[in-house]
KOLVEXKOL-737259 format. One record per residue (C-alpha): x, y, z; residue in three letters. Coordinates in nm, 3 decimals, m for minus. Example, Ala and Ser with C-alpha at 12.3 -4.5 7.8 and 13.67 -1.06 7.14 Angstrom:
# KOLVEXKOL-737259
- X / Y / Z / residuo
- 1.230 / m0.450 / 0.780 / ALA
- 1.367 / m0.106 / 0.714 / SER
# end
This chain:
# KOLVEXKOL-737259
- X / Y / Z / residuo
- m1.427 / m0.549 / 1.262 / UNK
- m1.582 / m0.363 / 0.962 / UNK
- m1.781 / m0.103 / 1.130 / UNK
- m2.045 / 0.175 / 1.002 / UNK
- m2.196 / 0.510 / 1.056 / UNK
- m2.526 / 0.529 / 0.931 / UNK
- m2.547 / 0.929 / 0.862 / UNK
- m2.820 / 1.156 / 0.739 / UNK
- m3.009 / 1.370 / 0.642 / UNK
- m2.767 / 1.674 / 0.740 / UNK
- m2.802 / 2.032 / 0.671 / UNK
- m2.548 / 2.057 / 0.457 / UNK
- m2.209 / 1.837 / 0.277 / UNK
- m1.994 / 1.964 / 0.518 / UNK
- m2.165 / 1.852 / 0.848 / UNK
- m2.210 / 1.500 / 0.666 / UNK
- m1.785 / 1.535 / 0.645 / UNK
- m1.770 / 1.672 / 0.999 / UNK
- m1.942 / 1.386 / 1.162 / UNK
- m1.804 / 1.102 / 0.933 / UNK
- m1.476 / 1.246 / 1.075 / UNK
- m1.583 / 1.299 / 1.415 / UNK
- m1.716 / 0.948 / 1.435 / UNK
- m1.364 / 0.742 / 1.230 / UNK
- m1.104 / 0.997 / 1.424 / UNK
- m0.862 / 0.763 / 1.527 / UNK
- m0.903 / 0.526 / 1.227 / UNK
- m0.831 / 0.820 / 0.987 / UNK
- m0.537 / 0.965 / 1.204 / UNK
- m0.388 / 0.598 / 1.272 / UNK
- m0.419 / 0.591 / 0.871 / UNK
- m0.230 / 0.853 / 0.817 / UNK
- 0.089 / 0.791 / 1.045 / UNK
- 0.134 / 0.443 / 0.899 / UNK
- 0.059 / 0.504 / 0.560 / UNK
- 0.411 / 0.542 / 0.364 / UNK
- 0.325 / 0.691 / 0.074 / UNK
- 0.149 / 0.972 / 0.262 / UNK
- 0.469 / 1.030 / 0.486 / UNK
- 0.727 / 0.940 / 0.225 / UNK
- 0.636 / 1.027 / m0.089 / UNK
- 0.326 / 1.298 / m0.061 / UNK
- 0.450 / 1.496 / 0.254 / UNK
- 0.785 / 1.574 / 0.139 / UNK
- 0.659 / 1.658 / m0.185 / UNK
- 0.384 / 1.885 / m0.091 / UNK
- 0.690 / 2.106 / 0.120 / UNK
- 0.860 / 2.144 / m0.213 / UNK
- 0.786 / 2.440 / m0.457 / UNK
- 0.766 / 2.187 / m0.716 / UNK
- 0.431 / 2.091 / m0.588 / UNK
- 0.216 / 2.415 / m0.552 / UNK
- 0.114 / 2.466 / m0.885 / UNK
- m0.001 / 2.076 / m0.896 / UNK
- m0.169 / 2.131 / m0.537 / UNK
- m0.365 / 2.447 / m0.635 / UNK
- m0.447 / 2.311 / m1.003 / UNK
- m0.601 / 2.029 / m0.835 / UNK
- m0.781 / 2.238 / m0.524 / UNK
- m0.909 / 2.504 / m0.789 / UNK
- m1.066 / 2.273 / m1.041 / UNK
- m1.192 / 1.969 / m0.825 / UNK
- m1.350 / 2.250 / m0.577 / UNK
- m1.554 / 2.431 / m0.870 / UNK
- m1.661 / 2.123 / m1.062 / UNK
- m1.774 / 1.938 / m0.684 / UNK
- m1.813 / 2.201 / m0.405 / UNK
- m2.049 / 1.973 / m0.243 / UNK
- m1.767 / 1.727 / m0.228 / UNK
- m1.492 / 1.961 / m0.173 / UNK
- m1.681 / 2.096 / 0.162 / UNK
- m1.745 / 1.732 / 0.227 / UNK
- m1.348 / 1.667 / 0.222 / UNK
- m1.310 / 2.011 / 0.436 / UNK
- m1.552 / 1.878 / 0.679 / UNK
- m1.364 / 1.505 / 0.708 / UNK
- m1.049 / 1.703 / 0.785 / UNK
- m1.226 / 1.943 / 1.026 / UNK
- m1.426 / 1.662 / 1.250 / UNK
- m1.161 / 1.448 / 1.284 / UNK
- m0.867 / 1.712 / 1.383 / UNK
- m0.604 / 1.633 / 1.080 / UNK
- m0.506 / 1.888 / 0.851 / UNK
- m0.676 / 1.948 / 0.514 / UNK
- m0.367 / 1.886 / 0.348 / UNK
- m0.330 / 1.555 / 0.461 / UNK
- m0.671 / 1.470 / 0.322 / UNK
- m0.554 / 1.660 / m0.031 / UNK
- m0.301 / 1.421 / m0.036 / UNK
- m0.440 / 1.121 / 0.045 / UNK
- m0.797 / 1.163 / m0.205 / UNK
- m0.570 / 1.291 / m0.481 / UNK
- m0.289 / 1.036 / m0.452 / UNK
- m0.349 / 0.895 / m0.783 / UNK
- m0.331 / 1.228 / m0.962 / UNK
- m0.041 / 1.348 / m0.780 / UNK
- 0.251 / 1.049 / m0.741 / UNK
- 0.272 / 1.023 / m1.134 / UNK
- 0.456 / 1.424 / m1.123 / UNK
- 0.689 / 1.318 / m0.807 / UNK
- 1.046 / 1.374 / m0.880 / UNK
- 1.207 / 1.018 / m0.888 / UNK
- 1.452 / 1.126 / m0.647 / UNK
- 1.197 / 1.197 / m0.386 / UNK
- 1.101 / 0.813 / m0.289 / UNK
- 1.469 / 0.732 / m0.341 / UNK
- 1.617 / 1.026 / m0.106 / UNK
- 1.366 / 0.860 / 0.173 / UNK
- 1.526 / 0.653 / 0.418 / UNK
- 1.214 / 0.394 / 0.427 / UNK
- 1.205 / 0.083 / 0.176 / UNK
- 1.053 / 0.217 / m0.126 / UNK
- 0.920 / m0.162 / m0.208 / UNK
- 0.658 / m0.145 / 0.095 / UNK
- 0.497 / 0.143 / m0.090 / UNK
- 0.598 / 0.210 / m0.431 / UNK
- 0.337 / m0.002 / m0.594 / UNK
- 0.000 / 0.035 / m0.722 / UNK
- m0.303 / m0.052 / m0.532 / UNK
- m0.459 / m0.352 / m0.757 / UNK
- m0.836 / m0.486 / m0.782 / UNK
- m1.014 / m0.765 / m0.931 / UNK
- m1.366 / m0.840 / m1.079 / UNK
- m1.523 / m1.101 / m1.231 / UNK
- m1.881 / m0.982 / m1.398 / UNK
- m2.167 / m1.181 / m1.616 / UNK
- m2.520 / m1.137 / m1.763 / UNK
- m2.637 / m1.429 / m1.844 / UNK
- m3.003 / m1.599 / m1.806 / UNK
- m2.901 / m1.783 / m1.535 / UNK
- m2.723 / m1.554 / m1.310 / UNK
- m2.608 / m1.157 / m1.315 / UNK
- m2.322 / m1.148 / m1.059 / UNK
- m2.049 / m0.898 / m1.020 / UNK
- m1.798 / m1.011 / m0.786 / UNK
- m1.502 / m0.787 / m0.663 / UNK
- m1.234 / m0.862 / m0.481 / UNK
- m1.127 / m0.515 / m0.274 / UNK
- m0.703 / m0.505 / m0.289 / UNK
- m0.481 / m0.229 / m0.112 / UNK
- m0.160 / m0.153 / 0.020 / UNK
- m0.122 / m0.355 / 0.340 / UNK
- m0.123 / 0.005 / 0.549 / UNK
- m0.512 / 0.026 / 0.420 / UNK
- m0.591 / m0.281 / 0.661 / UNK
- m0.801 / m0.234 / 0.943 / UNK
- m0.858 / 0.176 / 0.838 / UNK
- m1.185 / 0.107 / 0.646 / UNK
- m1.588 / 0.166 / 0.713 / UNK
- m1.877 / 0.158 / 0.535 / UNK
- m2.062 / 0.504 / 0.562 / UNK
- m2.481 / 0.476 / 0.475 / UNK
- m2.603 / 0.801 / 0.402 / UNK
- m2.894 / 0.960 / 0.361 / UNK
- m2.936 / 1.297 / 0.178 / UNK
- m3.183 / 1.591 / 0.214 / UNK
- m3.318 / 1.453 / m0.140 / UNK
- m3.405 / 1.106 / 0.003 / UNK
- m3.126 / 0.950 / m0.188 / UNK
- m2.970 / 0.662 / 0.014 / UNK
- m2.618 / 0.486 / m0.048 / UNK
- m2.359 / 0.312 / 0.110 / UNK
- m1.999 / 0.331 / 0.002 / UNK
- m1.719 / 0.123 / 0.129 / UNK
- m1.457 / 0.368 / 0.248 / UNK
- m1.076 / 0.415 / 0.304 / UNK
- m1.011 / 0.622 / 0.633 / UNK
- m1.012 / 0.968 / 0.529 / UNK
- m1.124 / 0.948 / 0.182 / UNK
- m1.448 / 1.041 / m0.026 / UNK
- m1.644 / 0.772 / m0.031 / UNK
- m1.609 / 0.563 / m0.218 / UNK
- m1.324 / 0.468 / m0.420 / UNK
- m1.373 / 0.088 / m0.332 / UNK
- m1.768 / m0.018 / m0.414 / UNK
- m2.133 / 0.164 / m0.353 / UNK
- m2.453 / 0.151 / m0.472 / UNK
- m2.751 / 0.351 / m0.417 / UNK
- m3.113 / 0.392 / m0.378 / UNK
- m3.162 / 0.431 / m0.731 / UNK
- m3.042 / 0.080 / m0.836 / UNK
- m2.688 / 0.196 / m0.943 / UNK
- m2.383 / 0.024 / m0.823 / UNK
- m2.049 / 0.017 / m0.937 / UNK
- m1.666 / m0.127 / m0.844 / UNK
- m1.341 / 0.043 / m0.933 / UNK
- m1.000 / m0.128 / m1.085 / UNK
- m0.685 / 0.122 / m1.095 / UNK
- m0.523 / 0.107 / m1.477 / UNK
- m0.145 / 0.234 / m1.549 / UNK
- m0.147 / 0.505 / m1.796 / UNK
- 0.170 / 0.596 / m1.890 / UNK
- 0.345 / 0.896 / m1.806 / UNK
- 0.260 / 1.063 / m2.153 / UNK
- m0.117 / 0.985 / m2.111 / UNK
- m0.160 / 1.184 / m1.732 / UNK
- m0.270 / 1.537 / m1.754 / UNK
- m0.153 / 1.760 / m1.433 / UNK
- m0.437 / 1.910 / m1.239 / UNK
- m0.734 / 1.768 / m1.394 / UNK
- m1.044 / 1.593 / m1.180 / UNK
- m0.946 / 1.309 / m0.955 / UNK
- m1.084 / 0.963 / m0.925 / UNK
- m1.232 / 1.000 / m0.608 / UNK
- m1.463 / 1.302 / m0.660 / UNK
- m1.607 / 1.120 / m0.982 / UNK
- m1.693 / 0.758 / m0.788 / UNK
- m1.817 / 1.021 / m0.537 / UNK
- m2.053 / 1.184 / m0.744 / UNK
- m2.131 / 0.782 / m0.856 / UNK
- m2.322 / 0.764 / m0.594 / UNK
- m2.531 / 0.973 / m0.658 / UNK
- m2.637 / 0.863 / m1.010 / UNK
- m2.987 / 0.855 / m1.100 / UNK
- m2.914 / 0.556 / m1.349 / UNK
- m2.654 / 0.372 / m1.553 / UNK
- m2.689 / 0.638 / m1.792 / UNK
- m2.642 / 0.918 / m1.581 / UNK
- m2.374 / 0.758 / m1.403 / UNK
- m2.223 / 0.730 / m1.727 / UNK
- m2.261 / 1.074 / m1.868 / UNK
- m2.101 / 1.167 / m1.543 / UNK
- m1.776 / 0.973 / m1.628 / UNK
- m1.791 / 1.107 / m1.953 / UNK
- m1.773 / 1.438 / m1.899 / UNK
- m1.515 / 1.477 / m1.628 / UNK
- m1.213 / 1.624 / m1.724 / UNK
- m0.973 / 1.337 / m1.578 / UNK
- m0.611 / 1.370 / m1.494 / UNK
- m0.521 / 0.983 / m1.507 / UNK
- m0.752 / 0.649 / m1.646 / UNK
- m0.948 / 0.427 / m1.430 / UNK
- m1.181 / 0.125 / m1.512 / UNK
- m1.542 / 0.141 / m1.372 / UNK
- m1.787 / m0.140 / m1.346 / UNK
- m2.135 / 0.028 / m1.386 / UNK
- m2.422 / m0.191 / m1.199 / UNK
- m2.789 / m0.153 / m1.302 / UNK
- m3.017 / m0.332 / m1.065 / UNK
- m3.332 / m0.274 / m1.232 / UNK
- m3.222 / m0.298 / m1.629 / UNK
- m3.021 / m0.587 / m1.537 / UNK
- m2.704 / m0.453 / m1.705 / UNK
- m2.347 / m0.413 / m1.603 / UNK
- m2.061 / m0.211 / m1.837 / UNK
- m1.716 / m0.208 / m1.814 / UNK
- m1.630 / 0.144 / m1.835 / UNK
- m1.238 / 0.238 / m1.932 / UNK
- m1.126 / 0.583 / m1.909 / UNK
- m0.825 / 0.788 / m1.959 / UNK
- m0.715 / 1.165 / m1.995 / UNK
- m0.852 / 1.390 / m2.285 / UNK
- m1.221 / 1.226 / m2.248 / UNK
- m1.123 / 0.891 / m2.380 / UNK
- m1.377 / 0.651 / m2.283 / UNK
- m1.447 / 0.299 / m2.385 / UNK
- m1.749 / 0.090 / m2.300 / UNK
- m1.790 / m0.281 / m2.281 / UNK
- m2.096 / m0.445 / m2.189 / UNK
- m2.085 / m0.725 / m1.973 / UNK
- m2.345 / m1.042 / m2.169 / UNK
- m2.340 / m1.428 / m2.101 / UNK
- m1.921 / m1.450 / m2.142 / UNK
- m1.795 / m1.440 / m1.808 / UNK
- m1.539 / m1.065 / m1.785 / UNK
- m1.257 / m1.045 / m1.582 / UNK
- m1.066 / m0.686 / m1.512 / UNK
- m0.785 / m0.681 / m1.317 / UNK
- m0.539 / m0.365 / m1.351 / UNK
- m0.452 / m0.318 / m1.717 / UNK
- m0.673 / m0.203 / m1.994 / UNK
- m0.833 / m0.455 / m2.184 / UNK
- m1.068 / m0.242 / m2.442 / UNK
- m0.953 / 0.136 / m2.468 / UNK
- m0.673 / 0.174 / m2.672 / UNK
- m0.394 / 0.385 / m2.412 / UNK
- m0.040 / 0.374 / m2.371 / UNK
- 0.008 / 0.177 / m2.065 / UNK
- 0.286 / 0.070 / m1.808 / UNK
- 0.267 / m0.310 / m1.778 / UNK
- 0.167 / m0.461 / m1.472 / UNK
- 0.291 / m0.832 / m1.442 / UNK
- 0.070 / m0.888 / m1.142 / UNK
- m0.219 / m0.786 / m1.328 / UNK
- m0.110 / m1.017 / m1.596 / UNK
- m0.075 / m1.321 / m1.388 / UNK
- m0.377 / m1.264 / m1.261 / UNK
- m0.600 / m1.217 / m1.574 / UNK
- m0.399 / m1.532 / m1.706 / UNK
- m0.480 / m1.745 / m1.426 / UNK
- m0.855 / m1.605 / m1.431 / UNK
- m0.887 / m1.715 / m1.763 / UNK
- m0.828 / m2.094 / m1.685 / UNK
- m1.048 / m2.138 / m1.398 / UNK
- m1.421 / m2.244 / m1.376 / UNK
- m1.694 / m1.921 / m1.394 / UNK
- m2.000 / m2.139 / m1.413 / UNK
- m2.137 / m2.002 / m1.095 / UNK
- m2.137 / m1.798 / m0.812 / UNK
- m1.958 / m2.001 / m0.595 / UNK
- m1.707 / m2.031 / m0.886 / UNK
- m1.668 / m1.699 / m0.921 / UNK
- m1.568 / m1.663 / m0.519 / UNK
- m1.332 / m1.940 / m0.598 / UNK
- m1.184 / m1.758 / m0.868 / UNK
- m1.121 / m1.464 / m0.609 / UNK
- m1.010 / m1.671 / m0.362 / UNK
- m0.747 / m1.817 / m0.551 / UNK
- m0.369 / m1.837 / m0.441 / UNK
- m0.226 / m2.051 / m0.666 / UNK
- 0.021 / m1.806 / m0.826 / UNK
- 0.287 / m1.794 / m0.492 / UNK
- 0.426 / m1.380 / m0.627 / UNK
- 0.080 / m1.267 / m0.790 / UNK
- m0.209 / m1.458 / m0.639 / UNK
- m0.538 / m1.322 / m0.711 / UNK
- m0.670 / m1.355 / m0.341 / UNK
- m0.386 / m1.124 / m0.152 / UNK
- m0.228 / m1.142 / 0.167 / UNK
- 0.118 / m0.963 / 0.187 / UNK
- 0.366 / m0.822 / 0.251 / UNK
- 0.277 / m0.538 / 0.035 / UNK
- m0.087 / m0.570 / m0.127 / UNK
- m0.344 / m0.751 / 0.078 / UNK
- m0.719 / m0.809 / 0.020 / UNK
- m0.937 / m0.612 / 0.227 / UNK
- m1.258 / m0.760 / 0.150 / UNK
- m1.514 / m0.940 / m0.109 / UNK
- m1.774 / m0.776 / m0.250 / UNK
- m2.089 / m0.972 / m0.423 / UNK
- m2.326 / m0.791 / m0.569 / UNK
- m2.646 / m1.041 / m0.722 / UNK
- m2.855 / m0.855 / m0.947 / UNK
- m3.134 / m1.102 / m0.928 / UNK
- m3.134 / m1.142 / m0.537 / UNK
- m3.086 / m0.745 / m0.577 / UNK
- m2.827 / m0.777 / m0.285 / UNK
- m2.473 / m0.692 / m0.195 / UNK
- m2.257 / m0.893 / 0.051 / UNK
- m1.921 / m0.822 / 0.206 / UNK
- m1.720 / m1.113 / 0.282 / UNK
- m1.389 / m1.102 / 0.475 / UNK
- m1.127 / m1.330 / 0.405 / UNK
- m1.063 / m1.516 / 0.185 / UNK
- m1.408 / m1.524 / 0.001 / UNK
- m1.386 / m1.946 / m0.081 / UNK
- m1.480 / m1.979 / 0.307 / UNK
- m1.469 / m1.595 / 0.403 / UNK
- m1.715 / m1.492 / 0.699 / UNK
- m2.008 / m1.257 / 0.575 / UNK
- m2.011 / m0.934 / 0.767 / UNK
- m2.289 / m0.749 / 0.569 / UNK
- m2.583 / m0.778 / 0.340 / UNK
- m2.746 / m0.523 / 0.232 / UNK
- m3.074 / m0.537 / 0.011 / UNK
- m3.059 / m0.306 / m0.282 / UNK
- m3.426 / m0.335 / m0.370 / UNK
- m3.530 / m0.053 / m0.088 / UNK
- m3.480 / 0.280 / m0.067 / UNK
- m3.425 / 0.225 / 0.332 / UNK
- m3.086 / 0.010 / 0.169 / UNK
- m3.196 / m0.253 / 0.473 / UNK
- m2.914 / m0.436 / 0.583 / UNK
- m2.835 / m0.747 / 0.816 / UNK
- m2.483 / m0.750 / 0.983 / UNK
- m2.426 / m1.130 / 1.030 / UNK
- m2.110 / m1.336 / 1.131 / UNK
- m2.135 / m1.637 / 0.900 / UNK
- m1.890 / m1.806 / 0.696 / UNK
- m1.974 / m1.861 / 0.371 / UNK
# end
């Protein structure tokens, strides 16, 4: 069962951390004992000299661009009794497995397959006159099932958003939109090794700071000026302009945008548009092959498309052993709503629509199948 804390206003970030943490205690702590790259790969690099430099590059930069954020984070760790390392780890897990010794998953006695892989998402997006639909298919490492919730917040400014949320973790490096009209979805890209820069601002303080954008533009100017240690794609969602860009980013401010028109887009984990040195990804390649055959006519073809499992090693709907969709998100520009559907989203059950035309964000939490 997806659950949510509706939150807000507080007095200040770190309360809103406190009782997010407070409230998802055993969800974040059962996270964090079965998650195997936390306890095989991050731990035992975090109690090596190697890492302190990394560590404290990360802490000193991410803190002073976001303190908000940062007390946020401290709060998180605080209300739900784990240590603040463990939640360094965890939010900057992108920026820090790239500089892990490759002895240090091979010296572990666990099976390196059930965890050294990346997490993987898909999208399918059009603007057309007929429809505006991003649809977004939510894929993790199989210890992120079951340790996810949807925090609604309200701030002290009257900004409202919701963020779909990993246990422990900013919100939201999944999906969100906001009061303002601004939505967006994430897809992971594989820089190469040459293209990372140590200690710069992670992923999950920018989508963070996403929602609270005041538009596409600002949302965008926000991505663009963040100092980032490795790439990421970003689907920007304007509910009110009726836009959607495809927003590719990498190390040394290199950004690429795409906008999204009547041609149906599909992003899965490489880059497609910004020119980067990457490390293939044949999963992401069977998938954007197979996505590029199917029917995107509508919007029950693009849940299809999600849903799919015809590839038996890299289906596009997940399920195991080691990557597994978590959920379906829908977003309808026109209907201005956002749906979450759990499994698989050809016949998945809708847990949650929320309207994105309000600054209340209503929302219905309904047990239907699709």
């Amino acid at each position: 069962m997806l659950e949510m804390l509706e939150i807000g206003p507080c007095d200040n970030p770190y309360q809103m951390g406190f009782l997010t943490g407070q409230r998802f205690s055993n969800k974040i702590r059962s996270r964090l004992s079965t998650d195997l790259v936390l306890q095989n790969q991050l731990l035992p690099f975090a109690k090596t000299p190697e890492s302190q430099a990394l560590i404290k590059a990360l802490t000193i930069n991410n803190q002073k661009k976001f303190p908000k954020y940062w007390d946020e984070l401290l709060g998180t760790a605080e209300g739900s009794g784990v240590p603040v390392l463990y939640m360094i780890l965890i939010n900057f897990r992108k920026e820090i497995l790239p500089f892990l010794p490759k002895s240090t998953a091979a010296n572990s006695n666990a099976d390196t397959s059930l965890y050294n892989t990346p997490d993987d998402c898909s999208d399918v997006l059009v603007v057309s006159d007929s429809m505006a639909i991003a649809a977004h298919n939510e894929d993790a490492n199989v210890a992120l099932v079951g340790h996810t919730y949807i925090i609604k917040a309200t701030l002290p400014n009257g900004l409202s958003f919701v963020g779909y949320t990993y246990a422990g973790e900013l919100p939201s490096c999944a999906f969100g939109f906001n009061s303002n009209g601004l939505a967006f979805t994430l897809n992971s890209v594989p820089p190469s090794e040459a293209e990372i820069v140590a200690g710069g601002i992670g992923r999950n303080f920018i989508s963070r700071d996403l929602l609270e954008a005041t538009s596409i533009d600002d949302a965008l100017s926000k991505i663009q000026s963040s100092e980032v240690s490795v790439g990421h794609s970003y689907n920007l969602i304007n509910i009110g302009t009726r836009r959607i860009l495809n927003v590719e980013t990498a190390s040394r401010n290199r950004v690429s945008v795409h906008e999204v028109g009547a041609t149906p887009f599909f992003h899965a984990n490489m880059y497609l548009h910004l020119q980067v040195e990457q490390v293939d990804d044949d999963n992401s390649k069977s998938r954007q092959e197979r996505a590029a055959v199917l029917p995107k006519r509508s919007k029950d073809d693009f849940l299809s498309l999600l849903g799919d499992t015809d590839h038996n090693r890299y289906p596009i709907y997940m399920t195991g052993p080691t990557l597994y969709t978590l959920c379906t998100a829908m977003i309808d520009l026109d209907d201005k709503t956002l749906s979450i559907i759990e499994g698989n989203p050809k016949n998945g059950k809708v847990a949650y629509i929320f309207s994105m035309s309000s600054k209340e964000l209503s929302h219905r939490k309904i047990n239907q199948y699709h």
